[in-house]
PDB file of N, CA, C and O in Angstrom:
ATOM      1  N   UNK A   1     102.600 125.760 123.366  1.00  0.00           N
ATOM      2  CA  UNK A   1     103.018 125.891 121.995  1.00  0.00           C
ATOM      3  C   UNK A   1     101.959 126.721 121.254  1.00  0.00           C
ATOM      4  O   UNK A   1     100.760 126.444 121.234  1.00  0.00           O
ATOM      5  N   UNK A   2     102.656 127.992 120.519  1.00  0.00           N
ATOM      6  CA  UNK A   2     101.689 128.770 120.041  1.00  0.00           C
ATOM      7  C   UNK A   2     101.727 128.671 118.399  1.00  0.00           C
ATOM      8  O   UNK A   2     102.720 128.651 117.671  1.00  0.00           O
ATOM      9  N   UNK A   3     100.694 128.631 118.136  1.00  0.00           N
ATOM     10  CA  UNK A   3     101.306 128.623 116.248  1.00  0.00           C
ATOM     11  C   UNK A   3     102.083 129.819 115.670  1.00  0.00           C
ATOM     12  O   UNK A   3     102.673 129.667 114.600  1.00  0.00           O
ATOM     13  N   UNK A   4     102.117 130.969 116.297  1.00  0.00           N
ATOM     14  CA  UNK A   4     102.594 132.104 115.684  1.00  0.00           C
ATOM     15  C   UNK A   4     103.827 131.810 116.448  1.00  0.00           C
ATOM     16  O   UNK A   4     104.650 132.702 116.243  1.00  0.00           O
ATOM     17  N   UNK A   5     104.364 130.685 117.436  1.00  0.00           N
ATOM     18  CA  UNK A   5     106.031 130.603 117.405  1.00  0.00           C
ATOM     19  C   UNK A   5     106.720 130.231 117.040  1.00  0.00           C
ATOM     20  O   UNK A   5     107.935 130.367 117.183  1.00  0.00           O
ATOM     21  N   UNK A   6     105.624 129.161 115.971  1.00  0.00           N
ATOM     22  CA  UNK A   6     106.247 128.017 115.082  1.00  0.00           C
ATOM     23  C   UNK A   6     106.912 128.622 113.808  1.00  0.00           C
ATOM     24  O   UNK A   6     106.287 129.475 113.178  1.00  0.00           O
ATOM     25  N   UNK A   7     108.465 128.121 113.293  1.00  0.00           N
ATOM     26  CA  UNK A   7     108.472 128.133 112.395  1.00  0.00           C
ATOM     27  C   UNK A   7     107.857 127.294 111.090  1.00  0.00           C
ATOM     28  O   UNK A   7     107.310 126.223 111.352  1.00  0.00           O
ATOM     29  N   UNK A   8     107.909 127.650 109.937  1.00  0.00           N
ATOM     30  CA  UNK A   8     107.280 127.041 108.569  1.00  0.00           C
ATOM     31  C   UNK A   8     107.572 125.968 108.740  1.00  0.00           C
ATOM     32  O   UNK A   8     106.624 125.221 108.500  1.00  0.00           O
ATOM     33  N   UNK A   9     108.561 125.399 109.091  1.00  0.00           N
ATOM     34  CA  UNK A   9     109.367 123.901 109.196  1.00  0.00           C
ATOM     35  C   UNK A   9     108.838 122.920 110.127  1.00  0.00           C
ATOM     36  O   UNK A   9     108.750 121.729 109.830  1.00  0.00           O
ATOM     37  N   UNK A  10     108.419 123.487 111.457  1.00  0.00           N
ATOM     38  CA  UNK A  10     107.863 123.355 112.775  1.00  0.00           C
ATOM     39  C   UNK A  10     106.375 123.075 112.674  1.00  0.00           C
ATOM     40  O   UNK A  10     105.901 122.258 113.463  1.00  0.00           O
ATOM     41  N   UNK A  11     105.364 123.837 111.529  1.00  0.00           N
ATOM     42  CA  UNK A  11     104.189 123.506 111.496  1.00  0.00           C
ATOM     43  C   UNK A  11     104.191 122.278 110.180  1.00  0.00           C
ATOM     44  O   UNK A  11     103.919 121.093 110.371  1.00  0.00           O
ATOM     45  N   UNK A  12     104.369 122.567 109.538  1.00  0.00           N
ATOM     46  CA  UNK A  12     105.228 121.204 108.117  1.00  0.00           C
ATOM     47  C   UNK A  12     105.225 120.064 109.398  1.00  0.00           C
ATOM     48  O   UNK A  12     104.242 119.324 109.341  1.00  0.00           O
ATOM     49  N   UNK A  13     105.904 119.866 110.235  1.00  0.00           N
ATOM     50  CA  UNK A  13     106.130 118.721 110.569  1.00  0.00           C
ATOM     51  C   UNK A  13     104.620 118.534 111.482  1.00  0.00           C
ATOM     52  O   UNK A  13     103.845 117.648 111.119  1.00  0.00           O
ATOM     53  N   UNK A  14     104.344 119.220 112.408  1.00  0.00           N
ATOM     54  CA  UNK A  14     103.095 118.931 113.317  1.00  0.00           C
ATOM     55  C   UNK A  14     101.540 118.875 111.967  1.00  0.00           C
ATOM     56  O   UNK A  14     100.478 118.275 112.137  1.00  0.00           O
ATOM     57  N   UNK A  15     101.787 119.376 111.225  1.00  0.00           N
ATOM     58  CA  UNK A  15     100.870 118.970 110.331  1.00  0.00           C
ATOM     59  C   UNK A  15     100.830 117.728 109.585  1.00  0.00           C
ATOM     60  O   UNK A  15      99.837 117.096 109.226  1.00  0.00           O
ATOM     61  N   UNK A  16     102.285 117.427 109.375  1.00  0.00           N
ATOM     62  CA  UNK A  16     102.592 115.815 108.967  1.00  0.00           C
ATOM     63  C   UNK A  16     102.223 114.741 109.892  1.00  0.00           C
ATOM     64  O   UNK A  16     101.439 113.861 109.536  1.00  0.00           O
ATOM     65  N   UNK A  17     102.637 114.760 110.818  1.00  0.00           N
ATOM     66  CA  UNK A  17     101.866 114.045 112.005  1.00  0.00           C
ATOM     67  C   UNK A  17     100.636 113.803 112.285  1.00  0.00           C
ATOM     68  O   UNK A  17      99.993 112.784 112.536  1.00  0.00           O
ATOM     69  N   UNK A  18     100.333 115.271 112.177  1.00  0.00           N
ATOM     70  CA  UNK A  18      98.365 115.299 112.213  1.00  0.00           C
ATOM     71  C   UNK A  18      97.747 114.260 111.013  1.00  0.00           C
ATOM     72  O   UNK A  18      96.762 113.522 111.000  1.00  0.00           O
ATOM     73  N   UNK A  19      98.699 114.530 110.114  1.00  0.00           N
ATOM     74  CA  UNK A  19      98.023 113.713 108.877  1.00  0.00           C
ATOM     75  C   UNK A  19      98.221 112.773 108.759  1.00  0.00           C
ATOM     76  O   UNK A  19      97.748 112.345 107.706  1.00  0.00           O
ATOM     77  N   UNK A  20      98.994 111.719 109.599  1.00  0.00           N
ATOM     78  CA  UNK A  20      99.504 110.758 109.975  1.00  0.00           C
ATOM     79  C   UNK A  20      98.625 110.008 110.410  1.00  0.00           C
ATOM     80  O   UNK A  20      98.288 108.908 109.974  1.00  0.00           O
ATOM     81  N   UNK A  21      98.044 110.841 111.684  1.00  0.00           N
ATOM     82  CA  UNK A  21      97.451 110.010 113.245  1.00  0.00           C
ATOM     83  C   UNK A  21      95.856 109.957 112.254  1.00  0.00           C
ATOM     84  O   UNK A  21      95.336 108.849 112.122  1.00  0.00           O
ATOM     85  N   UNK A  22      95.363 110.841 111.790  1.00  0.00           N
ATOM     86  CA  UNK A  22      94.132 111.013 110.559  1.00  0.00           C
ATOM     87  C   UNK A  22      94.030 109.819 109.840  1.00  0.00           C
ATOM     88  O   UNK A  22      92.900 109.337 109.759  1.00  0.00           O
ATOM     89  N   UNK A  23      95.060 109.168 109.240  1.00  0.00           N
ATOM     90  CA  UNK A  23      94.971 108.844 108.429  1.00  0.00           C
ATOM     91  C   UNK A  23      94.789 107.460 109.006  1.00  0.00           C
ATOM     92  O   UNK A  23      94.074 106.544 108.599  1.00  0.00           O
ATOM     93  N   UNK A  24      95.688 107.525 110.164  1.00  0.00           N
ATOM     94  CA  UNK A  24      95.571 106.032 110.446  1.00  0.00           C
ATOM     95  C   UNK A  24      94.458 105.789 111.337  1.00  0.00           C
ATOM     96  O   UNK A  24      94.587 104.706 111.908  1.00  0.00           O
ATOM     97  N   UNK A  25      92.927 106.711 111.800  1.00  0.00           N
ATOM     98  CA  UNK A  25      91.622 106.388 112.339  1.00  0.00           C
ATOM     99  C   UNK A  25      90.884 106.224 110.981  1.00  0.00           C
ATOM    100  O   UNK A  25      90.260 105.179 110.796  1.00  0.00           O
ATOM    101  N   UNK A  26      90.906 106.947 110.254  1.00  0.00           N
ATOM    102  CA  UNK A  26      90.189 106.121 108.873  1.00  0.00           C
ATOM    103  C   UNK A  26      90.432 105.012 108.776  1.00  0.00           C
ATOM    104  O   UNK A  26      89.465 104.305 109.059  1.00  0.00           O
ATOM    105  N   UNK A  27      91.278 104.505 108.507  1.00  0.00           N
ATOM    106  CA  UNK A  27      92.064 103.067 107.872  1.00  0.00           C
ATOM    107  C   UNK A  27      91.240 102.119 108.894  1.00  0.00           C
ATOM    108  O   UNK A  27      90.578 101.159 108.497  1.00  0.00           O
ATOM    109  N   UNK A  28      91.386 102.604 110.653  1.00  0.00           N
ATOM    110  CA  UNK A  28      90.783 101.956 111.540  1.00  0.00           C
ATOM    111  C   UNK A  28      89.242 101.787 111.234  1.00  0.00           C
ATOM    112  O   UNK A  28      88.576 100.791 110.951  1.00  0.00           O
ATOM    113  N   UNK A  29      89.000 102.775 111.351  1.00  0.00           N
ATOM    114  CA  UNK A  29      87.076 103.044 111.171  1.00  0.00           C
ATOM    115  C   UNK A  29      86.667 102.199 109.718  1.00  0.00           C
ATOM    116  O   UNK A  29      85.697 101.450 109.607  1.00  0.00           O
ATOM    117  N   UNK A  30      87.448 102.451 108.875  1.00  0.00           N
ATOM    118  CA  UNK A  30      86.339 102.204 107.702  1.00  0.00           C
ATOM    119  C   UNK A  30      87.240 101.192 106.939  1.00  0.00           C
ATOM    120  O   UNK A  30      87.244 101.287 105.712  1.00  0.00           O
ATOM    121  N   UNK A  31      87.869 100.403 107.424  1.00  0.00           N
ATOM    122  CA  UNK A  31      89.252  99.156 106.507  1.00  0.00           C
ATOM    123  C   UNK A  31      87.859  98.565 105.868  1.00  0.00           C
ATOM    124  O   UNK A  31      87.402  99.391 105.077  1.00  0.00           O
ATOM    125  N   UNK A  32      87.246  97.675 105.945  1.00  0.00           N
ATOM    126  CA  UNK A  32      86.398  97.055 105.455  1.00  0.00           C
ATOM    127  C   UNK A  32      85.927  97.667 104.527  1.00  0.00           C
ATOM    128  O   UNK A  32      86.167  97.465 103.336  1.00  0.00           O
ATOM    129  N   UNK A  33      85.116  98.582 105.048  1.00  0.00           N
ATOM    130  CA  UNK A  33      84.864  99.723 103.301  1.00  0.00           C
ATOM    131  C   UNK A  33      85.390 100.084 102.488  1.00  0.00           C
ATOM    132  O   UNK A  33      84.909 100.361 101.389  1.00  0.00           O
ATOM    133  N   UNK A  34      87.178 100.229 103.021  1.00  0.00           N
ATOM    134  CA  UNK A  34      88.075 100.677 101.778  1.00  0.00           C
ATOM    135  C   UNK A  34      88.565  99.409 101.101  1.00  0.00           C
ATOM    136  O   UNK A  34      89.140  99.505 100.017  1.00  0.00           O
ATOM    137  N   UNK A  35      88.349  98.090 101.740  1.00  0.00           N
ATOM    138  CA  UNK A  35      88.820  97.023 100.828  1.00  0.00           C
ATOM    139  C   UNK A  35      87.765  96.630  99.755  1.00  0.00           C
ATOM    140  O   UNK A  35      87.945  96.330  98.574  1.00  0.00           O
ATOM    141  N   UNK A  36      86.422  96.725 100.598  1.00  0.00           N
ATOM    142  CA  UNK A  36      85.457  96.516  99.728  1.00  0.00           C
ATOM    143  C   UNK A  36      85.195  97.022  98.163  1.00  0.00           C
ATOM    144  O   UNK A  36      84.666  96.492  97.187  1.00  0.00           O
ATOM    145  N   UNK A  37      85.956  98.574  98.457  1.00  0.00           N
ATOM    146  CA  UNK A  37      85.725  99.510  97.215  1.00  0.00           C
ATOM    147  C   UNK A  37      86.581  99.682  96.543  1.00  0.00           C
ATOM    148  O   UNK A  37      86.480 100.308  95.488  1.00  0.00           O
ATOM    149  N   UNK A  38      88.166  98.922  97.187  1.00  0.00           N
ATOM    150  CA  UNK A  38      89.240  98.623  96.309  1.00  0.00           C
ATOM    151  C   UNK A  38      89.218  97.474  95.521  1.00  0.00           C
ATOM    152  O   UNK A  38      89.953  97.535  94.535  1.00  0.00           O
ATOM    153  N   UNK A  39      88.472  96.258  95.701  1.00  0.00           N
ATOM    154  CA  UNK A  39      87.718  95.610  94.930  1.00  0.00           C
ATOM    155  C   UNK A  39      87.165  95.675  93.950  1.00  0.00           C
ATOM    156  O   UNK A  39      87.371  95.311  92.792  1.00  0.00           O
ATOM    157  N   UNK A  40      86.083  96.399  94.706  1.00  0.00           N
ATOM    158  CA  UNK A  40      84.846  96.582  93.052  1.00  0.00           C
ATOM    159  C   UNK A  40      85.207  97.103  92.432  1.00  0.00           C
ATOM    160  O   UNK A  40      84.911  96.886  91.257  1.00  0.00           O
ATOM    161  N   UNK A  41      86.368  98.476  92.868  1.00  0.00           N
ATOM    162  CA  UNK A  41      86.733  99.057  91.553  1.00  0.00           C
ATOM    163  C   UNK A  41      87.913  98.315  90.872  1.00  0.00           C
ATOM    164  O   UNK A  41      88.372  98.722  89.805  1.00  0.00           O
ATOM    165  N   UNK A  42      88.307  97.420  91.393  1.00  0.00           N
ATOM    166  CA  UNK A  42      89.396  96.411  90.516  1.00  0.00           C
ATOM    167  C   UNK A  42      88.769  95.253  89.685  1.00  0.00           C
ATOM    168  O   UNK A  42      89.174  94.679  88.675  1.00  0.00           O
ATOM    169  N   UNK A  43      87.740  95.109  90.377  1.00  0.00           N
ATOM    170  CA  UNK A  43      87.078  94.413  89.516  1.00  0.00           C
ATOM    171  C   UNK A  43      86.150  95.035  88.177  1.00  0.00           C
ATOM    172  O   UNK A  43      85.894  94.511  87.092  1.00  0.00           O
ATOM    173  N   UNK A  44      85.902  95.904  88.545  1.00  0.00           N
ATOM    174  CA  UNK A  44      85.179  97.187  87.535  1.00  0.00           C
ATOM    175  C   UNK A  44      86.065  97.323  86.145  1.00  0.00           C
ATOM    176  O   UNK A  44      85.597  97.133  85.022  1.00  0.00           O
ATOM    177  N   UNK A  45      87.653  97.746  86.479  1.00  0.00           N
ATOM    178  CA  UNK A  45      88.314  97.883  85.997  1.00  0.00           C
ATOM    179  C   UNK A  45      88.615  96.392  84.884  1.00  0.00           C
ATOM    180  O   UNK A  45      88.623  96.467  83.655  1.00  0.00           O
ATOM    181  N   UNK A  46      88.796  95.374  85.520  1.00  0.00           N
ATOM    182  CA  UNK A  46      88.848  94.445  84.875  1.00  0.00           C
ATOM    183  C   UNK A  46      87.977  93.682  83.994  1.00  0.00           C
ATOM    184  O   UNK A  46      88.282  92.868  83.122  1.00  0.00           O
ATOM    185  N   UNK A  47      87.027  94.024  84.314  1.00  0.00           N
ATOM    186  CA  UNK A  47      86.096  93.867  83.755  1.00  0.00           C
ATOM    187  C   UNK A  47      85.772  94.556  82.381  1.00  0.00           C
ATOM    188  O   UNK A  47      85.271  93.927  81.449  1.00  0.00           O
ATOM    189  N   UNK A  48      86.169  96.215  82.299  1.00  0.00           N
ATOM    190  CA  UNK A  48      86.233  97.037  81.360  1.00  0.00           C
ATOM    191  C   UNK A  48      87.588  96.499  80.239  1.00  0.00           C
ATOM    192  O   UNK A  48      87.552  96.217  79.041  1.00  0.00           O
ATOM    193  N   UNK A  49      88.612  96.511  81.125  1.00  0.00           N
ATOM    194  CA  UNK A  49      89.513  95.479  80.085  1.00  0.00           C
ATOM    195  C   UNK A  49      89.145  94.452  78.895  1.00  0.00           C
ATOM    196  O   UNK A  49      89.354  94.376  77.685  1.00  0.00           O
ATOM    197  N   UNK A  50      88.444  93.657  79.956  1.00  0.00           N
ATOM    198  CA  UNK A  50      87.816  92.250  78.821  1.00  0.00           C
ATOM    199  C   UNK A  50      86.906  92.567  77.698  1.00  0.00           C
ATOM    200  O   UNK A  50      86.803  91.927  76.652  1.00  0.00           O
ATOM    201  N   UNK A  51      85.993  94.070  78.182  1.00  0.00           N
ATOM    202  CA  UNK A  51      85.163  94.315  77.363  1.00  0.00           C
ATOM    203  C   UNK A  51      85.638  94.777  75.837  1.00  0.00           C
ATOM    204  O   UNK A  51      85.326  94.407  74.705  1.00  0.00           O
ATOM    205  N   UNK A  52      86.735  95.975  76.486  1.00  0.00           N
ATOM    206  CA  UNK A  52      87.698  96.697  75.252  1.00  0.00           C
ATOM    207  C   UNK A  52      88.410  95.541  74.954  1.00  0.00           C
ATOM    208  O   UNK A  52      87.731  95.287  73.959  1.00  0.00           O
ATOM    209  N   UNK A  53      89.457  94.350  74.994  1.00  0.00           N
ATOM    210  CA  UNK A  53      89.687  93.051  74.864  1.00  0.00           C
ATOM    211  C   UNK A  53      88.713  92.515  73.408  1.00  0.00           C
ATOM    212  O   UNK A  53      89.038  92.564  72.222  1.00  0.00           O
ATOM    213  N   UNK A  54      87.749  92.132  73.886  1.00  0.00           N
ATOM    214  CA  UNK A  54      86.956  91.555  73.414  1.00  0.00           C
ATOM    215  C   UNK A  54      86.319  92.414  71.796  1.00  0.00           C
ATOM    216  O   UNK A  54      86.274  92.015  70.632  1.00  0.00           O
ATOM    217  N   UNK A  55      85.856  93.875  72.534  1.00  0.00           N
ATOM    218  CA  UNK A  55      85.788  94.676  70.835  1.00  0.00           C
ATOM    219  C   UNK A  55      86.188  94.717  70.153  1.00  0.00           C
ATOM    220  O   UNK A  55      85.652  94.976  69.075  1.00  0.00           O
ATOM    221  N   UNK A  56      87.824  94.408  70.372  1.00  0.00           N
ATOM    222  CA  UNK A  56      88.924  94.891  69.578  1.00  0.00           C
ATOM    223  C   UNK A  56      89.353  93.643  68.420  1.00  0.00           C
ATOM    224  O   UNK A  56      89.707  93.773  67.248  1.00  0.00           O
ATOM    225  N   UNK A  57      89.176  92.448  69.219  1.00  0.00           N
ATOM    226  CA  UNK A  57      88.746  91.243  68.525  1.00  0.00           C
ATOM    227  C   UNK A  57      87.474  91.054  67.732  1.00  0.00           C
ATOM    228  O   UNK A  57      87.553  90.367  66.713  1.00  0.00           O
ATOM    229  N   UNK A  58      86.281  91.592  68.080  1.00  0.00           N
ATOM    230  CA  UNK A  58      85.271  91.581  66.988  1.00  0.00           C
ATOM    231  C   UNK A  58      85.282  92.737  65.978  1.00  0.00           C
ATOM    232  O   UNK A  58      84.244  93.055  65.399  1.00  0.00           O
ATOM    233  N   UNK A  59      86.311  93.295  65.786  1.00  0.00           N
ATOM    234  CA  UNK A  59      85.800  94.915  65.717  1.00  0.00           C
ATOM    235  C   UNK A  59      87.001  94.489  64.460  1.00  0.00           C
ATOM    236  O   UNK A  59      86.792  95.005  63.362  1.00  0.00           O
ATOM    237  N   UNK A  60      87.993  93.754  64.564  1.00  0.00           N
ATOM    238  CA  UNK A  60      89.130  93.509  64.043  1.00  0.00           C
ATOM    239  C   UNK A  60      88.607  92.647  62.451  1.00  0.00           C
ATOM    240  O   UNK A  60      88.009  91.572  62.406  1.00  0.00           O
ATOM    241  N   UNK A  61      89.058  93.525  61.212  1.00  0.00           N
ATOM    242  CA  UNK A  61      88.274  93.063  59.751  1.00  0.00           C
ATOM    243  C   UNK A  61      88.774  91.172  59.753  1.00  0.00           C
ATOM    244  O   UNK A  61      88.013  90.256  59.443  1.00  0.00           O
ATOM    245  N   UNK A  62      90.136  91.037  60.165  1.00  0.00           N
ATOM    246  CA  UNK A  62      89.749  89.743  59.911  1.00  0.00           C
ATOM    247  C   UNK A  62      89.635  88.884  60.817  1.00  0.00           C
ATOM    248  O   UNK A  62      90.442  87.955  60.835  1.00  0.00           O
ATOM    249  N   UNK A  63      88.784  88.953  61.634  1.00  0.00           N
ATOM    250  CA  UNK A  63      87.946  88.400  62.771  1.00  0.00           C
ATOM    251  C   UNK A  63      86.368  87.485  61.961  1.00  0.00           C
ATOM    252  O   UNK A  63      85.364  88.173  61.777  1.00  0.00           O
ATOM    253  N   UNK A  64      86.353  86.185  61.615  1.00  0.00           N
ATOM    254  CA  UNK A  64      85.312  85.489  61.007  1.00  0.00           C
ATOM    255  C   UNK A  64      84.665  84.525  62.115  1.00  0.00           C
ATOM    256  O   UNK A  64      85.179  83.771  62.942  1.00  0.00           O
ATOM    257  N   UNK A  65      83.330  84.846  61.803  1.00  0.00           N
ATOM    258  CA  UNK A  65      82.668  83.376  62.460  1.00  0.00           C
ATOM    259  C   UNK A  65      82.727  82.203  61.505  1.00  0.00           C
ATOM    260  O   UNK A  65      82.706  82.298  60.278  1.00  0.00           O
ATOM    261  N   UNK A  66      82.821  80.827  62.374  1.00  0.00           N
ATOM    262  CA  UNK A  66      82.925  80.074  61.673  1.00  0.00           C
ATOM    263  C   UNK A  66      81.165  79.184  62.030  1.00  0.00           C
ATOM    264  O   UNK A  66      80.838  78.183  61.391  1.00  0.00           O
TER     265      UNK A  66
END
């Protein structure tokens, strides 16, 4: 199989594949790292929530300490 016999359609698909079989040795190699960092950044995220949350309530004119 030569690439110059392939049609556009023909490399589209063997490139889809490639990106396939790629994708799924990352996932293998590094799962732990990508859960780890899907985490922190969910937790990051949530965290930023509570903060903006929280300003918006002190920040708010009729917001009083008692």
């Amino acid at each position: 199989m030569k690439w110059e016999n392939l049609t556009e359609a023909q490399i589209a698909w063997v490139l889809c594949n490639l990106h396939e079989r790629f994708t799924q040795l990352l996932w293998d190699r590094y799962e732990k790292e990508f859960l780890n960092w899907a985490m922190d950044e969910n937790d990051r995220k949530q965290m930023e929530k509570m903060c903006q949350r929280n300003s918006m309530i002190y920040l708010n004119p009729s917001f009083r300490k008692n």
